[in-house]
MIMAR-181634 format. One record per residue: x, y, z of N, C-alpha, C in turn. Coordinates in steps of 0.05 Angstrom, whole numbers, plus 5000, padded with zeros to 4 digits. Layout:
# MIMAR-181634
XYZXYZXYZ/...
//
This chain:
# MIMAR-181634
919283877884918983587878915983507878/914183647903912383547901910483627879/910983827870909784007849909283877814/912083827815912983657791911583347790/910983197820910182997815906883027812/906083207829903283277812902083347789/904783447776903383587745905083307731/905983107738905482887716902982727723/901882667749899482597750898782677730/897582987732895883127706896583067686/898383137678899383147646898382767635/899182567660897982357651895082247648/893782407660890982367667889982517639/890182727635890082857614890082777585/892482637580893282477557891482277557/891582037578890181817579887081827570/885382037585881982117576882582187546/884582317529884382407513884382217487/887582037495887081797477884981577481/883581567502881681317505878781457497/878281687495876281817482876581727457/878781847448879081887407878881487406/880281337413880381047414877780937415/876481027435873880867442871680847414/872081177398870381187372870880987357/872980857352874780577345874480297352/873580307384872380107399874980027397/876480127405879479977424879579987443/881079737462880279807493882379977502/880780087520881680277549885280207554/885679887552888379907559890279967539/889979967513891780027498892080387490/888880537503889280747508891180867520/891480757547892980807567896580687557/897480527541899180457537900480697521/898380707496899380977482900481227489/897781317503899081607524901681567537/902881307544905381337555907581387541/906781237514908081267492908981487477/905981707483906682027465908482157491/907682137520908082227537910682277561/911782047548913981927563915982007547/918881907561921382027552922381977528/921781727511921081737489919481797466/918181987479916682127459916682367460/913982577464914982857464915482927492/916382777508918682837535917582867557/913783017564913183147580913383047606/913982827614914282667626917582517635/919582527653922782427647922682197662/922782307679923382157707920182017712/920581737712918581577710918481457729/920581427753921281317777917481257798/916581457801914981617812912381447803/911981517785910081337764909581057766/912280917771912680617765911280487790/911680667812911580647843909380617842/907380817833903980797835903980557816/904780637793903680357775903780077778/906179977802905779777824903879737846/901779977853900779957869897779857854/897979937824895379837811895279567803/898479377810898479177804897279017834/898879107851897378937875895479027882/893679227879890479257872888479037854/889379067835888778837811888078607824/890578557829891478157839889478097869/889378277885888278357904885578227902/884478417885881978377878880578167870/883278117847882577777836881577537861/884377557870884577357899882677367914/880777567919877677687938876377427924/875777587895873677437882874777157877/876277007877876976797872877276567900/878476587918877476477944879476217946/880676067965881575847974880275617960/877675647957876975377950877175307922/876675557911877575587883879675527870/881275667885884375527881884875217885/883875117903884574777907883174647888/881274807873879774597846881674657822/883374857814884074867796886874777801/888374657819890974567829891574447805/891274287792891774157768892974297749/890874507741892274807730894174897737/894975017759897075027773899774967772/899674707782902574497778902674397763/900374227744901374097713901174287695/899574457690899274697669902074877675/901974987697903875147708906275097699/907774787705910474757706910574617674/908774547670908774497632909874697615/908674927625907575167611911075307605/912675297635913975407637916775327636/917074987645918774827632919274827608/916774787586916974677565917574997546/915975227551917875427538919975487541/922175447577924875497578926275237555/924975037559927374797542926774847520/923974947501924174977480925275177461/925775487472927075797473930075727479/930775437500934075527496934575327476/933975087475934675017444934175197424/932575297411932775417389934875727395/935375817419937376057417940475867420/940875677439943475507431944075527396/941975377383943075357355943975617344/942975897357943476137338945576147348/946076197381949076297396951276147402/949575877415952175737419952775667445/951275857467952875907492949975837510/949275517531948675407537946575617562/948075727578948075897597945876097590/947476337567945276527556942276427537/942576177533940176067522937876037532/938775807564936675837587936375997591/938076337604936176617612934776727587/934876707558933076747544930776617553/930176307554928376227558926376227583/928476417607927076487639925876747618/926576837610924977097596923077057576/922676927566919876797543917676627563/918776507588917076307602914576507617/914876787625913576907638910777027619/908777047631905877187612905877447636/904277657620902777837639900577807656/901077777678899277687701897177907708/897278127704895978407706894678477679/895278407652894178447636892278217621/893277897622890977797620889677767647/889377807665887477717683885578047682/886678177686884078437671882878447645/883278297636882178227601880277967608/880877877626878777647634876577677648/877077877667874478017681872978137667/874678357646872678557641870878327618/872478177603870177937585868577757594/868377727629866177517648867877267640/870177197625871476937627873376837648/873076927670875376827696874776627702/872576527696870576227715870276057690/871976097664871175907645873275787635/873075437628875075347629878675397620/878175537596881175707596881575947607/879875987620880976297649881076067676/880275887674881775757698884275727704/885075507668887575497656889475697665/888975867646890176127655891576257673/889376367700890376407720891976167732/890575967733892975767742895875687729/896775757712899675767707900275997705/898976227706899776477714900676537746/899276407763900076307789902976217788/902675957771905675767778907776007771/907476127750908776317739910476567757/908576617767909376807787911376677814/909576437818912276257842914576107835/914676157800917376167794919376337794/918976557796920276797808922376797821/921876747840924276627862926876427855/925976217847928476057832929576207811/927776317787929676477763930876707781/930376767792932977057803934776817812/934176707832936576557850938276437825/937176307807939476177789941776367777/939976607760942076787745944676817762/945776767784948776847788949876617774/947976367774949576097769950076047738/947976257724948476297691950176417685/951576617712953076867691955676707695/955976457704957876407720960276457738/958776597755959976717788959176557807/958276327802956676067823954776147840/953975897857951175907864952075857891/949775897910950775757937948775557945/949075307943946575127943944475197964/946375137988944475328008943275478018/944975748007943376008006940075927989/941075827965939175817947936475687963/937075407968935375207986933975338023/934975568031934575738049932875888045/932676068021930476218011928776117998/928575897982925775757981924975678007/926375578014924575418044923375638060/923675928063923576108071920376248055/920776258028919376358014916276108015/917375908014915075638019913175738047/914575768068914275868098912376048095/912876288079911376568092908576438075/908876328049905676318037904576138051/906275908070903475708081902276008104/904476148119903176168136900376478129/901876568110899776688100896076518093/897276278076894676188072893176128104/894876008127893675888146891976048160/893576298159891776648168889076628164/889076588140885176608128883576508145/884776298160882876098177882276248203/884776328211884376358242884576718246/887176818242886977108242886777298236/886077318204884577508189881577458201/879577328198876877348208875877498235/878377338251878277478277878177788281/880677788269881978158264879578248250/878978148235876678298221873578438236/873178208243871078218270870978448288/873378388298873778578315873178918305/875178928277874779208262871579218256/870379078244866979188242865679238269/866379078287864079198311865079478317/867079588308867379908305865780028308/864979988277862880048264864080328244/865980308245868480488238869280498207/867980628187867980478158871180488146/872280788159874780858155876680618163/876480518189877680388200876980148193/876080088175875779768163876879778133/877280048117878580048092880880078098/881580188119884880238129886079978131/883879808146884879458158885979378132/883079318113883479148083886679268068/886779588073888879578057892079548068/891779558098893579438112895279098106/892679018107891878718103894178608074/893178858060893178748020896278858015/897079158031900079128023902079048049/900878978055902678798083903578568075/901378418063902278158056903878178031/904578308017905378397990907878487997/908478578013911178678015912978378037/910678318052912478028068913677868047/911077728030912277548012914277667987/915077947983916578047968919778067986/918578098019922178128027921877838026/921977648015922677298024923077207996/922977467973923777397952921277337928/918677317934916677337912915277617910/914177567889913277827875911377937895/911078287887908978437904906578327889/906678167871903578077856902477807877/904377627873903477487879902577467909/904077617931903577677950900777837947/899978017935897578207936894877867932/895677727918893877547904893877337924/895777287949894277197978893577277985/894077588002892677788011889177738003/888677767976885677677966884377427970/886377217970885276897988884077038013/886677108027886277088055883277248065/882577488056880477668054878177438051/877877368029875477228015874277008031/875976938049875376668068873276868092/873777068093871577198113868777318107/866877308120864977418114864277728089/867077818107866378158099868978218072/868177938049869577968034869078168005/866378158005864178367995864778617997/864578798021865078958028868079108016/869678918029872578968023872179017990/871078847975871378867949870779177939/868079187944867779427946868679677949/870279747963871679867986874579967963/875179727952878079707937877979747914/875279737895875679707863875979987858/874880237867875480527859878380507861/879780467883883080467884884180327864/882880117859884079927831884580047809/881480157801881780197771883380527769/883980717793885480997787887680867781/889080617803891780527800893280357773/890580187764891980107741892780277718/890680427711891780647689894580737693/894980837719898480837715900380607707/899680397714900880117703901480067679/899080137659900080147635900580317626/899680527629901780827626904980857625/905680687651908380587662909280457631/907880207623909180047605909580217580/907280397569907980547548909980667543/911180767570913080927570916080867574/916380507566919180377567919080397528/917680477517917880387494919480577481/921680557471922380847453922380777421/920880957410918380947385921480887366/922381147370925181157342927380917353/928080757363929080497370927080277353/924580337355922580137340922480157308/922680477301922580457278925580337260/927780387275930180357263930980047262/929179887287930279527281927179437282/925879537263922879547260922779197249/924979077237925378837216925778527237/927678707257928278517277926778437304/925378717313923178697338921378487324/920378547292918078397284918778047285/920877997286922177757282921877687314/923577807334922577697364919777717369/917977867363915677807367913777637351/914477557331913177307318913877077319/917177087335918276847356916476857376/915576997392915176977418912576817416/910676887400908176877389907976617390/909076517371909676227361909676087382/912276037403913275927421911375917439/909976157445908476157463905376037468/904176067437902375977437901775697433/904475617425904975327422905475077451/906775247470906875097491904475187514/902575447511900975447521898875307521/898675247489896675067478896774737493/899174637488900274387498900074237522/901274477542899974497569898074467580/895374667564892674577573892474337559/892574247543891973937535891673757554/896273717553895473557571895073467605/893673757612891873657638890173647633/888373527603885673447607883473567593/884673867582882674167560882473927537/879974057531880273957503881674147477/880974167457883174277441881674607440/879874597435879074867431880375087454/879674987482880475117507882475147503/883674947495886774937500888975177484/887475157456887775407437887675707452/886275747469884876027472886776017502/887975857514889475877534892476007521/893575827502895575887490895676157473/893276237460893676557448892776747474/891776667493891576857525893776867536/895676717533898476727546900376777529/899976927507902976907484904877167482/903977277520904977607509907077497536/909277757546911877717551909677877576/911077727603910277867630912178107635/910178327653912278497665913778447687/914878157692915878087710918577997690/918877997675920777917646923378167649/921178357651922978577650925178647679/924578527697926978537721928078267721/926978097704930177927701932078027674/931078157667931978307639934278447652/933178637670935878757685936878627691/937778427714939078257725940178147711/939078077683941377867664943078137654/941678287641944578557638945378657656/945578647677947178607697949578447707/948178177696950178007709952577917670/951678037659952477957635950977757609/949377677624947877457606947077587578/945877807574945377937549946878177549/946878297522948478597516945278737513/945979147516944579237520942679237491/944279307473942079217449939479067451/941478747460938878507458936978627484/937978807502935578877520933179127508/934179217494932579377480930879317456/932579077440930479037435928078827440/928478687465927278497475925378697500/926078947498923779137518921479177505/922179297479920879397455919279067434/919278927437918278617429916278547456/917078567486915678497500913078757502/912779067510911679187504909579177470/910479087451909379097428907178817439/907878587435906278357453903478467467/904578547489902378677512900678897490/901579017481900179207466898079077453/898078807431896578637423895578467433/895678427462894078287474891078277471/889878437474887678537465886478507440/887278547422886778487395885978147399/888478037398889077737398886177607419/885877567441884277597455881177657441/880877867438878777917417878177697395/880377677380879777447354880677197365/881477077388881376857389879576637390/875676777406873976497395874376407370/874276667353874176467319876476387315/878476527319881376407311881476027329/881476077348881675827364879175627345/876375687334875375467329876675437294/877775577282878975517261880875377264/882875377276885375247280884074947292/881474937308881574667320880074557301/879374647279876974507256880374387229/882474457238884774347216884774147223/885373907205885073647208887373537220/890873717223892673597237892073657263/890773907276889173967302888173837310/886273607296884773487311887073277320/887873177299889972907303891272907342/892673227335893273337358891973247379/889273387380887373307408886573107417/886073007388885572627392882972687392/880872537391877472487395878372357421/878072437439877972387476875272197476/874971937482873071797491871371987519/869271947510868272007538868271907563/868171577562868471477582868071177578/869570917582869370687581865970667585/865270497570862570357585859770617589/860370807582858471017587855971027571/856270877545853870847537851971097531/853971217500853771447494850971437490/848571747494845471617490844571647463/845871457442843771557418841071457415/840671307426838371277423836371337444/836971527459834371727470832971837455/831171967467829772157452828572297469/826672477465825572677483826772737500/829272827515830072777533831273107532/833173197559833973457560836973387560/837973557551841173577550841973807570/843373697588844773957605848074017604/848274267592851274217586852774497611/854274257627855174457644854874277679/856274267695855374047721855774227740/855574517743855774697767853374717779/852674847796851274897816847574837801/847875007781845375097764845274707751/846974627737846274437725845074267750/847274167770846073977795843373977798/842574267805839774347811838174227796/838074197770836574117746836573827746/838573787741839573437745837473307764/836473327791835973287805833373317804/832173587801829073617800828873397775/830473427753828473237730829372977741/830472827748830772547772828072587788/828372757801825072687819822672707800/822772867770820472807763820772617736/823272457732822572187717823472287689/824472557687824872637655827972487650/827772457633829972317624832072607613/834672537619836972747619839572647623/842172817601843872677602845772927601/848272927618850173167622851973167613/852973437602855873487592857673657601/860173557610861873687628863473657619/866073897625869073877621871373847634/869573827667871273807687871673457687/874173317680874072987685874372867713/875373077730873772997754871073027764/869673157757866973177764866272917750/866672927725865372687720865172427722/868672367732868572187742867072037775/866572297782866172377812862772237810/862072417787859272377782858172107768/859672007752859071787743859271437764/860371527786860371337808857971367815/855971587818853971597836851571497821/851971557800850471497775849171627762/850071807753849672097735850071987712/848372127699848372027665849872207655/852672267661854472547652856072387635/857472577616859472507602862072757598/863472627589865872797588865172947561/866273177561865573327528865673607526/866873767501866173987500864173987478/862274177497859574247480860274417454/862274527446862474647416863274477395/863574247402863974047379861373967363/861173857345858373767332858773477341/860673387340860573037340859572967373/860573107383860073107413856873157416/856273347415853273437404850773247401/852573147380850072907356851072607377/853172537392852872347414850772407439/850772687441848372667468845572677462/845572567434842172607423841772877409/843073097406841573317400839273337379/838873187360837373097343834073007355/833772917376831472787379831872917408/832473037426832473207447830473437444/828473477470826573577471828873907478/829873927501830674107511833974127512/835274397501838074447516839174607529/839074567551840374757581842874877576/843275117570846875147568847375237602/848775077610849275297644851875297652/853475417632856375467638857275737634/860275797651860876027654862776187633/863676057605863776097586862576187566/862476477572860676547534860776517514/864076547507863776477482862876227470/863475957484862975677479859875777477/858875827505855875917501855175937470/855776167469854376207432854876007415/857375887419857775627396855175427394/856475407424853875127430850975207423/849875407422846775547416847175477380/849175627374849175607353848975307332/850375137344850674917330848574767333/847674817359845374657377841974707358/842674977346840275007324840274977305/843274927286842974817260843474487271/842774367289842874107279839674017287/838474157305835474147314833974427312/832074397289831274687286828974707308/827974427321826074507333825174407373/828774407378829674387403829474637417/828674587444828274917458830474857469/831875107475834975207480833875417506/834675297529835375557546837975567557/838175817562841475897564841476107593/843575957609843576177627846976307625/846676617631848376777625849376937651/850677017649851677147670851277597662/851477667636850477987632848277977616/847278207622844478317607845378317579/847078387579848478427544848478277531/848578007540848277717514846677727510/844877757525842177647514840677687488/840877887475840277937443842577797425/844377727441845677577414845577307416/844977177435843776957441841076867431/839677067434837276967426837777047395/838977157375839677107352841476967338/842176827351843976587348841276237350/839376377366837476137365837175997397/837676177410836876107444833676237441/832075987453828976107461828876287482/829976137504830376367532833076277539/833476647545836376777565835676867587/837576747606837476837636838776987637/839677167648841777417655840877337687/843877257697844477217729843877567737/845077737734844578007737842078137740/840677997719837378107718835778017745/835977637736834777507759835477587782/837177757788837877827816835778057825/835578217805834678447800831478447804/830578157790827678177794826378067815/828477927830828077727859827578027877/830078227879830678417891827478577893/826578697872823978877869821978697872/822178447874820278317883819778377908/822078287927821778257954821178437967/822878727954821979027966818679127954/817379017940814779117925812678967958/813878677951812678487976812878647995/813978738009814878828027811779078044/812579218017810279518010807179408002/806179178011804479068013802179057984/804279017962803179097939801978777930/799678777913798978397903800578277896/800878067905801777797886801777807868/799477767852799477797826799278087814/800278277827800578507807803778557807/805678477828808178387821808778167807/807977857810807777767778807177717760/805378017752805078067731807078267718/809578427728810478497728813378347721/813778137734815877967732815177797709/812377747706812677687670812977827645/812578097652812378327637815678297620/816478297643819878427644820578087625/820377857637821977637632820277617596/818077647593816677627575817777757544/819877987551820278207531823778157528/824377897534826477897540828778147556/827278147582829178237594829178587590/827378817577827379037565825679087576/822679057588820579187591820979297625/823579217636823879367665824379617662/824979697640825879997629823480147631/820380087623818680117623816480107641/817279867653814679767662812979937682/810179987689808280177702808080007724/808380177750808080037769806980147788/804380027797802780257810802680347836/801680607837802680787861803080667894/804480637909804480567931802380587950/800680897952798780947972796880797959/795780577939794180447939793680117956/796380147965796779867981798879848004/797580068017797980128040798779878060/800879888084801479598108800079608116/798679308125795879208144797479308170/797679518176798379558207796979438223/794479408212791179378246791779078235/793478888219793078558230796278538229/797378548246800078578253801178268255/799178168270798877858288797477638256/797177688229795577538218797477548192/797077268178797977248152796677318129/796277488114795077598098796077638076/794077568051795877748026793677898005/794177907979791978027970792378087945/790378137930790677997895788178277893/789178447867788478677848786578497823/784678577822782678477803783378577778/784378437761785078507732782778617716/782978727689782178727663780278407658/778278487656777478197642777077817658/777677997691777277777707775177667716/774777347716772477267720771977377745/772877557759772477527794770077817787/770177977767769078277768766278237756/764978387768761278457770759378097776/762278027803760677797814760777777846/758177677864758777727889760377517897/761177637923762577377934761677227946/759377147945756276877952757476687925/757176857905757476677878760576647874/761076717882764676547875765276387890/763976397913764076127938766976127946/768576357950771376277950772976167981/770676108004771176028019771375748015/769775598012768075388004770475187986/771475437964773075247942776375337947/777575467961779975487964780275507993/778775528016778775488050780175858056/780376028042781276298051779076468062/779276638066776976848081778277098075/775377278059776077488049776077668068/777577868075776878038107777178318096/777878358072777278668070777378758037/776078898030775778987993776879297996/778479437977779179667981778779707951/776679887952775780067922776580367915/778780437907779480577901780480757939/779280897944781580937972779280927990/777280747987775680668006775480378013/776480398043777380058052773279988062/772579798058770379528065771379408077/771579358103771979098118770678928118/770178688119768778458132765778528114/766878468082764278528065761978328064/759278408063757578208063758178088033/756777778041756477618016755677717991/754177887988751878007971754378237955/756178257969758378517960758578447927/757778597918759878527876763078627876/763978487862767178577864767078737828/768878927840768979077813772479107801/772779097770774479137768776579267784/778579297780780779477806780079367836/778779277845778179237866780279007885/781979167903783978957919782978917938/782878587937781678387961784478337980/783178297997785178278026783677998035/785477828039784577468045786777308064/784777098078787176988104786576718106/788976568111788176338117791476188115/791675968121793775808113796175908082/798575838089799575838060798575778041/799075468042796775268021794675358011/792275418025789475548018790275877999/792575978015792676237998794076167975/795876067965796375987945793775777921/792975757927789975587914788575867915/787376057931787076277926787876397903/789576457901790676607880790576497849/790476207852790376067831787276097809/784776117841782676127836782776397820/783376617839783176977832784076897797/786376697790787476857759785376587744/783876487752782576337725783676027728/786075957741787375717736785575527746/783975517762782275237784779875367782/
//
């Protein structure tokens, strides 16, 4: 037994590198690699693989890995901002596809009962496959990956009611109380799960680091992650959604980092079996023979789905574009679809046919997820540029009385009200620049417009929206949101309507940044980079290297957009040796450039006591240190000065050293 379950590991591992190699030349993603191999590999195909039992087991463990993870990175507080999402998106989402799937299957069948469990089976999305399609694209933090996960949430805590109902569909009755027992039950374990985060996960945690025990702290986390996964599964919800408190509860502690860490190697071995798993419900010659009819449920599903996903985000508040890209992100059939699938052929609700071919329709879906996903920026801004689309969305006022600014001018546009915009907001308030904000969140703005923020409601990929915040006569446009794709829109549009507005854009990967700046962004931030050059800053600082020969370095790099760190010369350490002998003194010290006024002049004649209050206390010429140089000393090119005095003064120092004062 054990033998056999090892050589399908292999045989799957095997297949998988093989098709995601040949795929990748293709630039298809990794998951539909992995879907395939299940497909050649599995019992519908050339066999090597039967008994899939084994498989499914791991391939559950890459689901609450996944969710896990999400829940780390995503956090309690996170969740209470997107609540909206949640319960109005959520129960929109999922209401409005069950009532809309059993009306239209009533009119085909007839039978009231089997209409609604069609429609518990269309209401579900894949919770494991878009939310890994959202990480690996940096969209989890942007307004339709909010969307998203938040009725993918509600989704999953509908779970519990659709099982409990099916006895009452097949009609074998219900027991009100039983029913009303296990929610109340299932309500129970998640508060007390969430309440954990506060008080006895941190604790417990604590305790395991002063170990110091690294084993014994990945053993905790994964204690932690399928513990809670299996509680909230015996009380009747999913091992997902349980894995995806488990990651609240973590994230509320310090050592949520770590854990992360700790878990993503286990993630990404485990998911590949996951979809491996799904490839391998598919049987190919079943597909080819009702090839006419699968295509028919899945261009149902499509429809339905993208239509009430779309709707949903509306109306809590998306504008239309988001709202589009929520509805083609959610239009595929969850793998949670598939165990009420059983249970309705079980209890009678469907015949085995309609389960086959509603296995083979939901599998085909997931398969295109990816694709769809891929073409949805453009698809979504085509569909919202149709003129009954817009009707749809409506032109959303921005706000009574807000006093759209056309007639500014010079002024900066900041589109985006998170952390980065505030920051900005604020410095140009203290220095008098005139600035006006664009946000999507309508509580922020409303929040903000009490205080007296010049914000408005709006999505920045519109043009009309655009040409209301001034873009035309606007000196500057800040993009600082966690949306790329909008990103590029807004750059984009933002330059054919002002060819001679500076555009900076902050980004979250190194990788936009060339297509940003050919789209018409002057400067790209890469959060990643900036981390990167803070980082070698502080460690260069550290190694007692100049001021200004580290930033000259950090202009080097920011100067070349972001490429010249690949390159950049950075000079040898033993030339700037730690002031060990002034241990007790604040000191710093500035490398005499190429072409500096400071070289073949004494330091009598630069008076740099006199004009910046510092005191030079040591010259080091090549690996000969001068201490306490007379006046009369000439400073020569290369020559690192060693100087003391106050912050203030050393900063005016330095100003003097580059020419500025």
């Amino acid at each position: 037994m054990e033998y056999e379950f090892l050589k399908s590991l292999e045989v799957i591992f095997i297949a998988s590198a093989t098709v995601i190699l040949l795929l990748y030349k293709l630039k298809i993603p990794s998951l539909i690699g992995f879907i395939i191999a299940g497909i050649i590999i599995g019992p519908h195909g050339v066999g090597l693989i039967i008994d899939i039992h084994f498989i499914q087991i791991l391939a559950e463990i890459g689901v609450i890995l996944l969710l896990f993870t999400i829940g780390i990175e995503f956090s309690i507080t996170k969740l209470v901002r997107i609540r909206k999402a949640v319960l109005g998106g959520g129960g929109t989402q999922v209401f409005l596809t069950i009532g809309i799937s059993a009306a239209l299957t009533y009119v085909a069948i007839g039978d009231v009962n089997k209409s609604i469990f069609f429609g518990f089976l269309y209401a579900l999305s894949s919770t494991a496959i878009v939310l890994k399609l959202l990480t690996e694209r940096g969209e989890i933090d942007s307004p339709h990956g909010h969307t998203m996960v938040g009725i993918l949430i509600f989704q999953d805590l509908c779970i519990v009611p659709l099982m409990l109902l099916i006895p009452a569909l097949s009609g074998t009755g219900i027991d009100v109380i039983d029913v009303g027992t296990k929610m109340g039950k299932a309500a129970l374990i998640i508060a007390i799960v969430l309440l954990s985060a506060r008080w006895i996960v941190p604790a417990l945690l604590h305790q395991v680091v002063r170990t110091k025990s690294r084993e014994l702290f990945l053993t905790t986390i994964i204690l932690i992650c399928l513990g809670i996964a299996l509680l909230t599964s015996r009380f009747g919800l999913s091992l997902a959604l349980g894995a995806f408190l488990a990651g609240l509860v973590v994230s509320e502690s310090e050592y949520a980092h770590q854990a992360l860490s700790d878990i993503l190697p286990f993630k990404d071995s485990f998911m590949g079996l996951f979809f491996v798993s799904i490839g391998m419900l598919m049987d190919i010659g079943f597909v080819i023979e009702n090839g006419i009819r699968i295509s028919e449920v899945v261009a149902l599903i499509f429809i339905l789905k993208i239509i009430t996903g779309t709707v949903s985000a509306l109306l809590i508040g998306n504008s239309l574009r988001p709202s589009i890209l929520t509805g083609l992100g959610l239009a595929q059939i969850g793998e949670f679809s598939f165990v009420l699938a059983v249970a309705g052929k079980a209890a009678g609700l469907i015949t085995e046919e309609f389960y086959q071919i509603f296995l083979a329709s939901s599998v085909v879906t997931m398969i295109m997820t990816p694709f769809i996903l891929n073409a949805a920026p453009s698809a979504s801004e085509w569909i919202a540029a149709r003129p009954i689309m817009k009707k749809l969305g409506g032109k959303r006022k921005i706000f009574e009385g807000d006093g759209a600014p056309r007639k500014r001018h010079d002024h900066v546009i900041i589109v985006g009200f998170g952390l980065n915009g505030k920051n900005l907001a604020k410095v140009l308030k203290e220095a008098e620049i005139p600035y006006v904000v664009l946000e999507m969140n309508s509580d922020t703005v409303r929040e903000m417009r009490k205080k007296g923020e010049p914000i408005h409601y709006g999505d920045g990929t519109g043009k009309d929206i655009l040409h209301k915040m001034g873009i035309e006569k606007a000196r500057l446009l800040v993009v600082a949101i966690s949306d790329p794709v909008s990103t590029r829109r807004i750059v984009s549009i933002a330059r054919q309507a002002n060819r001679d507005i500076y555009i900076i854009v902050r980004t979250r990967y190194l990788i936009e940044v060339d297509e940003l700046k050919s789209l018409g962004a002057d400067e790209v931030i890469p959060e990643e980079f900036e981390t990167s050059i803070e980082i070698f800053s502080r460690v260069l600082h550290r190694y007692s290297f100049p001021r200004n020969t580290i930033l000259s370095m950090v202009d080097k790099v920011r100067s070349n957009s972001y490429t010249a760190l690949r390159s950049v010369e950075v000079p040898r350490r033993h030339l700037f040796e730690k002031y060990e002998w002034l241990p007790e003194i604040e000191i710093d010290g500035y490398r005499i450039t190429e072409g500096s006024h400071l070289s073949d002049r004494t330091i009598k004649e630069l008076q740099v006591r006199k004009k910046t209050g510092v005191t030079i206390i040591a010259v080091r010429r090549e690996k000969v240190v001068h201490p306490n140089p007379e006046p009369d000393y000439v400073l020569k090119e290369g020559d690192f000065i060693l100087f003391t005095g106050d912050r203030e003064n050393m900063n005016n120092a330095l100003k003097y050293f580059q020419g500025n004062i």
